[in-house]
SEMINU-690894 format. One record per residue: residue in one letter; x, y, z of N, C-alpha, C in turn. Coordinates in steps of 0.1 Angstrom, whole numbers, padded with zeros to 4 digits, always signed. Atoms other than C-alpha are relative to their C-alpha. Example, Ala and Ser with C-alpha at 12.3 -4.5 7.8 and 13.67 -1.06 7.14 Angstrom:
<atoms>
A+0009-0012+0000+0123-0045+0078+0009+0012+0000
S-0009-0011+0000+0137-0011+0071-0008+0011+0008
</atoms>
This chain:
<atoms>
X-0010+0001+0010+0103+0001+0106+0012+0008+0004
X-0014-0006-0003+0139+0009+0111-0002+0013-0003
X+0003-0010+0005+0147+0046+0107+0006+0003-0016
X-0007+0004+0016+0170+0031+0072-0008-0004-0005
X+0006+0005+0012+0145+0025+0050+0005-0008-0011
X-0006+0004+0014+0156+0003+0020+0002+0003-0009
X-0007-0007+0014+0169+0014-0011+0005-0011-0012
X-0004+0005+0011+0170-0005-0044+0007+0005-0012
X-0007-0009+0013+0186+0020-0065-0013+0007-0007
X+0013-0006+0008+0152+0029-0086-0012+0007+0006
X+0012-0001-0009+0131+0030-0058+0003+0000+0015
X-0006-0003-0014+0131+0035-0019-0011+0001+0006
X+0009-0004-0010+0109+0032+0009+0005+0013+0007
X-0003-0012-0007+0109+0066+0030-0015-0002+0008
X+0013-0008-0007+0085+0082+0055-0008+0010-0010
X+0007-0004+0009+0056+0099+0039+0006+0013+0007
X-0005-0014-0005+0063+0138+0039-0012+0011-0006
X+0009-0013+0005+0045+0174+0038-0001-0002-0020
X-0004-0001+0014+0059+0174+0002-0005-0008-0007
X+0001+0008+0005+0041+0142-0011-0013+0008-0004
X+0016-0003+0003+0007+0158-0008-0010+0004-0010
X+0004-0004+0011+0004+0169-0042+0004-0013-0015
X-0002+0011+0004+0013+0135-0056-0009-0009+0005
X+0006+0013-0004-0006+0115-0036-0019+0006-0005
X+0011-0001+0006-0036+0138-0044-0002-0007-0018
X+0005+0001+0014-0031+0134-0080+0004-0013-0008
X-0002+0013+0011-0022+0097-0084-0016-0007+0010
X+0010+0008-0001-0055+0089-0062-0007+0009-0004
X+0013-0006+0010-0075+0110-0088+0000-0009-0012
X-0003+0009+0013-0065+0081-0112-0016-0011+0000
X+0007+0013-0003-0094+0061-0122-0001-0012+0007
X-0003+0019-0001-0081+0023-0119+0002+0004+0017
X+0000+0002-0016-0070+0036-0082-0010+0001+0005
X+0012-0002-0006-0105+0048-0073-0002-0012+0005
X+0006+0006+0002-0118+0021-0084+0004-0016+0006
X-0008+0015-0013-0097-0008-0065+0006+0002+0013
X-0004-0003-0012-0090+0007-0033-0012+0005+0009
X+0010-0006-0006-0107+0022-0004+0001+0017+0005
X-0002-0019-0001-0096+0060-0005-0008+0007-0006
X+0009-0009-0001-0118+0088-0003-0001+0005-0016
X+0001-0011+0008-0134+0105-0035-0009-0001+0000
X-0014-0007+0001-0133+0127-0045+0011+0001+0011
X-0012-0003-0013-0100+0133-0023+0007+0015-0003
X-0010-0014+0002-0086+0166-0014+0012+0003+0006
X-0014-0002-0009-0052+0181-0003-0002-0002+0012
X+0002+0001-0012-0067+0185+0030+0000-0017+0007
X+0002+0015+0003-0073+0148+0029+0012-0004-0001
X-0012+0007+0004-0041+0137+0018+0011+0007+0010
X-0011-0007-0015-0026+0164+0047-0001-0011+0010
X+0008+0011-0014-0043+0140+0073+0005-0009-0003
X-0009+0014+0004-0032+0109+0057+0016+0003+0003
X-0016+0001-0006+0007+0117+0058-0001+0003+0018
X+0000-0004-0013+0002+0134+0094-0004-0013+0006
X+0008+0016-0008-0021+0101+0106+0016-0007-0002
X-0011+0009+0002+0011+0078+0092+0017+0006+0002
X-0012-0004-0008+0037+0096+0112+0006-0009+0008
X-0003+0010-0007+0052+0073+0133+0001+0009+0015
X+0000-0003-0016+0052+0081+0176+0014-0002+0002
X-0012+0002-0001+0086+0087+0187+0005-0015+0007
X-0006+0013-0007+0104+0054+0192-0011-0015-0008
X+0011+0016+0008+0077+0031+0168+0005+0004-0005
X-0003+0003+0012+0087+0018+0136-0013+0005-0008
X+0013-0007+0013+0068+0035+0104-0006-0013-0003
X+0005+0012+0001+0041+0012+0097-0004+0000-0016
X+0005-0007+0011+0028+0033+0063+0013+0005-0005
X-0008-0008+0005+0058+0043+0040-0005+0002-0018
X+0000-0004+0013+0062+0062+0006+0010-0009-0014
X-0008+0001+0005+0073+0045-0019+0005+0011-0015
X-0002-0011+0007+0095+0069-0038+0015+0000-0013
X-0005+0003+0008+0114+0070-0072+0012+0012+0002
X-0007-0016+0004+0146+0096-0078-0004+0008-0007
X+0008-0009+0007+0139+0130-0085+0011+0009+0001
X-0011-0013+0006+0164+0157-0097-0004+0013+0011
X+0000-0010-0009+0143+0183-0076-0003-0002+0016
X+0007+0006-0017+0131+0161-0043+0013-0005+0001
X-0008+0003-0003+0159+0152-0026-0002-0018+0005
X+0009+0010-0005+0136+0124-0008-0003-0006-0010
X+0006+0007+0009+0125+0114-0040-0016+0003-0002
X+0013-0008+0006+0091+0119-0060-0006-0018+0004
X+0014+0008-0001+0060+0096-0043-0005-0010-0013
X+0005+0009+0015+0049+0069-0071-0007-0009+0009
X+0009+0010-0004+0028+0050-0045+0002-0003+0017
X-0003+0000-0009+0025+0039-0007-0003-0017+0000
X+0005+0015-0005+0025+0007+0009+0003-0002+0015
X+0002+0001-0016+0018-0002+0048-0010-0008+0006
X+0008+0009-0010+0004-0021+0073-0008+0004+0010
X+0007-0009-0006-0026-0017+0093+0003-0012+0012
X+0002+0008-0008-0021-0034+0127-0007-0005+0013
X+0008+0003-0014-0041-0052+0151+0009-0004+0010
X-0009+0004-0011-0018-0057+0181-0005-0012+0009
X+0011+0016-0010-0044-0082+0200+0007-0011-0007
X-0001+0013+0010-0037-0109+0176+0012+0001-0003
X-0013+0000+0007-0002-0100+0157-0002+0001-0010
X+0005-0001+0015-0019-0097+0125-0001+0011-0001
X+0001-0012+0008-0021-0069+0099-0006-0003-0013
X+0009-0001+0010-0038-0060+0070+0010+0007-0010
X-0009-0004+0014-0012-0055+0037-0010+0011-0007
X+0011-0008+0010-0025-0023+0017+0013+0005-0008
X-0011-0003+0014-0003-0010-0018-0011+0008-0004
X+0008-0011+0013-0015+0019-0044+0014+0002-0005
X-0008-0008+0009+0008+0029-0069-0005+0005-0012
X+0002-0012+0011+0004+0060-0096+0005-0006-0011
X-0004+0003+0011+0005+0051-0131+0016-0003-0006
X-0007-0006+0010+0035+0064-0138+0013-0015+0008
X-0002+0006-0005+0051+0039-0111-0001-0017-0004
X+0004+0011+0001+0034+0010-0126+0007-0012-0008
X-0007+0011+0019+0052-0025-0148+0012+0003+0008
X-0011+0002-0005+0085-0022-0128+0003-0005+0009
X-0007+0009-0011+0083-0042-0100+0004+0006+0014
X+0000-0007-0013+0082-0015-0072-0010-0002+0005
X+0010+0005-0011+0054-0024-0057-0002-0013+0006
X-0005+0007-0008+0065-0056-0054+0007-0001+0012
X-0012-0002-0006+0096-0048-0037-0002+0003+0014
X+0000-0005-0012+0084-0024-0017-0012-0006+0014
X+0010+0009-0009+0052-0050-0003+0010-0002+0006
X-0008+0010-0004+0081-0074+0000+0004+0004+0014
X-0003-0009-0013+0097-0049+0026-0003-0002+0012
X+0010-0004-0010+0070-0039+0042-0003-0013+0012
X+0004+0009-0006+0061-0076+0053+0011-0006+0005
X-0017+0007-0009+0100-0087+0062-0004+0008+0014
X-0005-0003-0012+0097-0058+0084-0009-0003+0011
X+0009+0002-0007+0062-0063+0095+0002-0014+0010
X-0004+0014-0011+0074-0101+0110+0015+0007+0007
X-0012+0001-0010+0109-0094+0119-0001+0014+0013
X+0003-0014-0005+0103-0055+0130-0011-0001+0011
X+0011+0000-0005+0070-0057+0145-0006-0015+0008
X+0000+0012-0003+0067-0094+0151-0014-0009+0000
X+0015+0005+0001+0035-0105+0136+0003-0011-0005
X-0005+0015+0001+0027-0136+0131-0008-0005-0015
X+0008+0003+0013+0001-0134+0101-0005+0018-0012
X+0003-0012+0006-0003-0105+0072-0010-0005-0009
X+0011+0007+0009-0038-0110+0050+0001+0012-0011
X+0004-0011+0012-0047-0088+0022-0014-0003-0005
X+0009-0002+0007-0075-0082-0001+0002+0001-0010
X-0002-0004+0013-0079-0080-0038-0014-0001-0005
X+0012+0000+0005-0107-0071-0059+0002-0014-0014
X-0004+0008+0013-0107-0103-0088+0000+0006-0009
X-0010-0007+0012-0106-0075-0113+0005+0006+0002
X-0015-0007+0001-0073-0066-0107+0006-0009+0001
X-0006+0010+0004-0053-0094-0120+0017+0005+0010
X-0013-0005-0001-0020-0072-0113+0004+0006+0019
X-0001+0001-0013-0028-0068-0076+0000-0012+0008
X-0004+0011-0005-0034-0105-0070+0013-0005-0003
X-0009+0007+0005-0003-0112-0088+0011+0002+0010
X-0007-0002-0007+0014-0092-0067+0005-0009+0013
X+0006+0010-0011+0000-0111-0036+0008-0014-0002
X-0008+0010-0002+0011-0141-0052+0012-0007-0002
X-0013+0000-0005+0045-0133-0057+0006-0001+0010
X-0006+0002-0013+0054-0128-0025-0008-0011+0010
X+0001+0016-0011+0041-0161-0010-0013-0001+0009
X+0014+0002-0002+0003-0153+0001-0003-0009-0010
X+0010+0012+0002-0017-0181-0003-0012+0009+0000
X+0014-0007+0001-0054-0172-0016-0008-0008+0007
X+0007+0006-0011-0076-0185+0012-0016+0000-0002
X+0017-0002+0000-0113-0178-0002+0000+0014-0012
X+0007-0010+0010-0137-0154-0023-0007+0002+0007
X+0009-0005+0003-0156-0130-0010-0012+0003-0008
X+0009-0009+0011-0188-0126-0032-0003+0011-0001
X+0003-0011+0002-0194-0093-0041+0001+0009+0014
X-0005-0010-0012-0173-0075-0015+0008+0009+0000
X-0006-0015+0003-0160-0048-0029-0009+0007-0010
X+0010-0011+0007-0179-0017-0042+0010+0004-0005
X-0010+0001+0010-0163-0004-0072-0004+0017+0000
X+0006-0011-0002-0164+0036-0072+0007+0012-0013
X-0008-0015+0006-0158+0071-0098+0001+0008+0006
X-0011-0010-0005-0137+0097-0096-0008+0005+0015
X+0008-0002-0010-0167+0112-0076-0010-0007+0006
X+0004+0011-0009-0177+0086-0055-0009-0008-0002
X+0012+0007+0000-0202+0072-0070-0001-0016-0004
X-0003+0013+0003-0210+0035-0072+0001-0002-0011
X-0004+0001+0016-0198+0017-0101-0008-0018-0004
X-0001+0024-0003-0208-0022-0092+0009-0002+0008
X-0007+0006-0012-0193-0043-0069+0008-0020-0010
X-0001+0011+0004-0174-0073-0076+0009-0008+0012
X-0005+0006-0008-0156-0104-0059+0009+0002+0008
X-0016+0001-0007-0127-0104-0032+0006-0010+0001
X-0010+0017-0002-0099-0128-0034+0005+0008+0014
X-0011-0001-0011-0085-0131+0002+0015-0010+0002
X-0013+0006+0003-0051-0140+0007+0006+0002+0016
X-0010-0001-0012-0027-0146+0036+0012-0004+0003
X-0015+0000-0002+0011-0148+0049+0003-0003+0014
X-0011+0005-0011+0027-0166+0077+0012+0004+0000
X-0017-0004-0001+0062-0156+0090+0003-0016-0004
X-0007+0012+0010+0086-0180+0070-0008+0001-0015
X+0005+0004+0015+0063-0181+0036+0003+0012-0009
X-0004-0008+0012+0073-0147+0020+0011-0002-0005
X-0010+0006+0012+0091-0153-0009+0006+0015-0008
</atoms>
């Protein structure tokens, strides 16, 4: 991803930073995120150091993992409300769409946005040719997302996602909608 990140006025992709680490600990201590993603818990700072450090980009690659981040009076960068990034297989040209956003972030339409982004840059930037995703079917507001921007739902998983508390423990499992995106179909 370019080193300009986008900017909607409300919201902004950025590079993840030292500074996030106490945000990103305490929006994946959120239930609902436990419990529909695949991040560690419990999760600790140390944990959330490694994550920003891992999603550094190599001098001269485009960021594949950014912050999405709201204005903040005291962060100049802005205060973290969620990430979204691509995991990529280079063999193929495909990637794997991933989103979290923090409560506080939620019902505004930034995590659309910032998917949206993510996958322009992922085709035009990176030059893949297919982005899939995942959703658990209880999370209505993750597939919706999905099918805003122009994934097609391609199948169900049966019970392929394990559902987990704060402290890691199983909770049940329920179905996966999978979903997928061709260059030309995001909307």
């Amino acid at each position: 991803m370019a080193p300009n990140h986008p900017d909607r006025g409300d919201v902004r992709l950025r590079l993840l930073q030292p500074d996030d680490v106490d945000d990103i600990v305490a929006a994946v201590s959120e239930p609902g995120l436990v419990r529909f993603t695949r991040v560690p818990a419990p999760y600790s700072a140390d944990q959330a150091r490694e994550f920003v450090a891992g999603c550094r980009p190599r001098k001269g690659e485009p960021a594949r993992t950014l912050a999405l981040a709201v204005p903040d009076a005291d962060r100049a960068a802005g205060r973290l409300v969620g990430v979204v990034g691509l995991d990529v297989d280079e063999r193929d040209g495909n990637a794997e769409l991933g989103y979290w956003t923090a409560p506080a972030g939620r019902g505004r339409g930034l995590t659309t946005w910032g998917a949206r982004e993510t996958c322009r840059r992922g085709f035009d930037v990176l030059g893949l040719a297919r982005i899939h995703l995942t959703t658990s079917v209880d999370n209505p507001a993750s597939s919706a997302i999905a099918a805003r921007l122009g994934f097609v739902h391609t199948g169900t998983a049966r019970s392929a996602i394990l559902h987990r508390g704060l402290d890691g423990t199983p909770m049940g499992r329920s179905d996966a909608a999978e979903w997928d995106l061709l260059r030309g179909e995001l909307r």
